[in-house]
N, C-alpha and C positions, 0 to 999 in steps of 0.2 A: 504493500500500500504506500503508494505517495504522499508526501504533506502537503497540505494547504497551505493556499500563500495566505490566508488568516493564522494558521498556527507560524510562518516567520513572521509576520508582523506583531505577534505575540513574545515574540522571543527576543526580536529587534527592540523591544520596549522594555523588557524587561536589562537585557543587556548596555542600553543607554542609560537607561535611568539607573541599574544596581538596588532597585529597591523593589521589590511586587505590590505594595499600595501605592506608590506613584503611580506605576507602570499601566496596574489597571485603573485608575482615575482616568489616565491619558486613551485607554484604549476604552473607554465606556462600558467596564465589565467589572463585574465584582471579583477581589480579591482570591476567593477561591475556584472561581471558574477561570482566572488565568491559571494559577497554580496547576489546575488538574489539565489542561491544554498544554502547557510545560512538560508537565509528567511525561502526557501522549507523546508529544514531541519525543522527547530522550527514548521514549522503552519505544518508539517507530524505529530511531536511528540507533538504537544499543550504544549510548552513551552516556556521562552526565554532563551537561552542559554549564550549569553552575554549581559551586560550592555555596551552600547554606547552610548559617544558624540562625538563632534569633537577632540579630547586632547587625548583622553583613551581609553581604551577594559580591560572588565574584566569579566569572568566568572561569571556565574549566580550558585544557589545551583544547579540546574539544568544540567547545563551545568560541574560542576564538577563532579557533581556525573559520566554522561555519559563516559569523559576523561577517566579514568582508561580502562573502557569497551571497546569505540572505538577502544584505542591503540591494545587489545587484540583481537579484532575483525577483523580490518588489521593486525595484524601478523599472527593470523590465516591463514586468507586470501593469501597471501602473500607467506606463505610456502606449502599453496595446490597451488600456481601453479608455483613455483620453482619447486615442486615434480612432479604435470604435465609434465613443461615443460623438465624437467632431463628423467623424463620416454622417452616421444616425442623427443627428441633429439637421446638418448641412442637408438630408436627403428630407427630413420631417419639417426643418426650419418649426423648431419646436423650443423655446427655454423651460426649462423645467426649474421653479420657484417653490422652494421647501417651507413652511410655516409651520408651528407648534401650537399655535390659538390662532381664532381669528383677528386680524388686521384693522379693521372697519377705517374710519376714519378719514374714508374715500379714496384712502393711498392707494391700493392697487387697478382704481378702475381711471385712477387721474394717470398712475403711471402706464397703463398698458395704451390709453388711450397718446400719450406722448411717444411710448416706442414705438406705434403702430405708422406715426408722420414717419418716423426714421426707415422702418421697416415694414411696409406694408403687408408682405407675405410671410411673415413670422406670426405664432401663434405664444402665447401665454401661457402655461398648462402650471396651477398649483397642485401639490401637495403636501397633504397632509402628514405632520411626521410626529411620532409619539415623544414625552420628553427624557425618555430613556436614549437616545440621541441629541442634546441639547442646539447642536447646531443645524437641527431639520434637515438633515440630510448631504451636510458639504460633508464628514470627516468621514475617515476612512474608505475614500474615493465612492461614499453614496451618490445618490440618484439624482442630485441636487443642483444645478448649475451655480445656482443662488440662492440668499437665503435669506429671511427676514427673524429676527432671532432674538431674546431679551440678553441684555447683557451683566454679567460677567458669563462667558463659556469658555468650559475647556478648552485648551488650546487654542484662546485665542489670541495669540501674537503669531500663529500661524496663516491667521488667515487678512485677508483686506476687510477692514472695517469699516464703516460709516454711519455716524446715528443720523436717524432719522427724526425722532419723537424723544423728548423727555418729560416725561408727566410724573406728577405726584402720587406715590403708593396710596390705596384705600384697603379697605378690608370688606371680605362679603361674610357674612353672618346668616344662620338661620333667621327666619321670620322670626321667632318666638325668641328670639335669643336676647339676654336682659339690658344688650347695649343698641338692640335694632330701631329705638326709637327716637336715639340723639341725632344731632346734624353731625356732630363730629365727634371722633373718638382719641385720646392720648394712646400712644402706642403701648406706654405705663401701664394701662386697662387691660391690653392685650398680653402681659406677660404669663401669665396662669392660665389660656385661654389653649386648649389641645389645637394643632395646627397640623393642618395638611400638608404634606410636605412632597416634593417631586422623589423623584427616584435615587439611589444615591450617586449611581453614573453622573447627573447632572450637576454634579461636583461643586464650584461655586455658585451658580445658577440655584442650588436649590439652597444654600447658605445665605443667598440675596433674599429670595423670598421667604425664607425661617425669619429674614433679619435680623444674623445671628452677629451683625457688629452694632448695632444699635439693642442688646440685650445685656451689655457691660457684664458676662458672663452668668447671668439668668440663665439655666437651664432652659431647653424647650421642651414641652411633650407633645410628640407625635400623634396624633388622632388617626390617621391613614397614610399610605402612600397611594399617590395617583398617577398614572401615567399620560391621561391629556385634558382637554379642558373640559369635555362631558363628564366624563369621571368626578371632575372634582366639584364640577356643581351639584353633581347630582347627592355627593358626599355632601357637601353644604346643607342642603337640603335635608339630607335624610337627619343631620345635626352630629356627624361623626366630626366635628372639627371645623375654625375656620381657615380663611385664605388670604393674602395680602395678596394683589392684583394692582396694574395699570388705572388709572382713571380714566384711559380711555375706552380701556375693556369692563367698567363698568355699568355702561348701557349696553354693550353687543352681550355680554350675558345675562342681562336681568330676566330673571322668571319670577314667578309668585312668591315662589316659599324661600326665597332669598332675598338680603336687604345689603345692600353698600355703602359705604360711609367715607367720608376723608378720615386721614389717617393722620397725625401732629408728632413729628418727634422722629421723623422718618426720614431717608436719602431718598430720590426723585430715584424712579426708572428710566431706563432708555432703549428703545425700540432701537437697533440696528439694524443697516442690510451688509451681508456680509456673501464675501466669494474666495474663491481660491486666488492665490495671488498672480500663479503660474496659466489662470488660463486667460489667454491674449487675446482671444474670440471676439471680432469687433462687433459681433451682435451682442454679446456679454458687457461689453463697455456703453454700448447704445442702451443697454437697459439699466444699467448703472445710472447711468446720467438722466436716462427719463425718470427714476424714481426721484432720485436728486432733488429732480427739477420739479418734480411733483410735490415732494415734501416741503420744497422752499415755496411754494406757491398757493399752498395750502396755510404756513406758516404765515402766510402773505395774507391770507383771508379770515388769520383772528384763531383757526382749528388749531386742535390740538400741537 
């Protein structure tokens, strides 16, 4: 049996980093599901590849030698299906836009309508991506051309950045819930308050929305983990926990038995669009610049 070039990029991480909780932060997997992909690895190639205890990680002969190869092996990899997917695009004239919630705000219908002047025969295609992925779909050469993404994410000095939106945290609460009736809430009020929390893949991303540097080391308790935005309303709802969310995802979610509120005490969010730095695709930079130009023009008419 052959390895997966997911089990060298598993190994590649673990070997750059020297750590296995880095390694899997950075590759969006828990701790023990690298570890036992590791294993697979070494007893595939009847070797050990690193020295471990509890303190350290370090390369075996074995394991160095491979290093140089893997690297080469995903890069390889890697730019056959850049080149795939440039062909499949070029022949769909398709971008494919990754999002974890929805957007609302008028941004993607002001931006598709600006790439559309540039590029008349390209089409828009969103998707949906769960937040066990925080960057909807750019890492790990996902399905994602581009990406609209809350920020802080993994690895992101990897990728090209751009905020789009920064709006002030609120919190959704059940209907019945004993602070659903004020205009506004201290985030004080919220420390004892069980909290939805994303996945733990989504590493800082899910520490922003715990707002675990505005809790001067208050513990949190977790009420649920959720993996996309139906999930977690519908947890709201059912009263397993609340949520700190965007202000401006505060109307695209409202249902009945959920209530929103601003939030006092709190760091602003920021909507980003975000892409691979490496791809040069001037339909990819045309839709760069129409969103751009759609979020400054919207900024322009007083919206968020």
């Amino acid at each position: 049996m052959d390895a997966h070039v997911r089990d060298l990029r598993y190994f590649l991480a673990v070997a750059e980093e020297l750590n296995f909780t880095r390694a899997a932060e950075r590759m969006f997997v828990s701790q023990p599901a690298l570890s036992k992909q590791i294993r697979r690895l070494e007893e595939l190639l009847r070797v050990r590849l690193f020295d471990r205890d509890r303190r350290t990680v370090a390369l075996t002969a074995p394991g160095r030698a491979l290093l140089p190869r893997a690297r080469e092996l995903v890069r390889v990899w890697d730019e056959a299906r850049r080149a795939v997917g440039e062909a499949a695009a070029a022949e769909a004239a398709v971008l494919t836009v990754g999002v974890s919630s929805s957007v609302g705000r008028g941004l993607l219908p002001a931006a598709r309508a600006r790439f559309a002047e540039r590029r008349p025969h390209w089409r828009i295609r969103v998707r949906q991506v769960d937040w066990e992925d925080p960057t909807a779909g750019l890492a790990g050469g996902g399905e994602a051309d581009l990406a609209l993404v809350w920020l802080p994410v993994p690895g992101q000095e990897d990728l090209s950045v751009r905020v789009v939106a920064t709006e002030p945290r609120w919190v959704a609460l059940p209907a019945g819930h004993r602070l659903a009736g004020r205009a506004e809430v201290s985030f004080s009020e919220l420390l004892d308050e069980p909290f939805l929390a994303l996945p733990e893949s989504a590493g800082p991303l899910r520490d922003f929305w715990l707002a675990l540097e505005e809790r001067a080391g208050h513990p949190v308790r977790i009420g649920s983990v959720v993996s996309n935005a139906d999930e977690t309303f519908e947890a709201v709802e059912e009263g397993s926990g609340v949520v700190l969310l965007a202000a401006g995802n505060a109307a695209i979610y409202r249902r009945p038995g959920v209530v929103t509120l601003p939030v006092g005490g709190l760091s602003p969010s920021r909507l980003a669009l975000a892409w691979r730095p490496d791809d040069h695709r001037p339909a990819v930079r045309d839709f760069v610049d129409a969103l751009l130009d759609a979020a400054a023009g919207l900024t322009r008419d007083g919206l968020p």
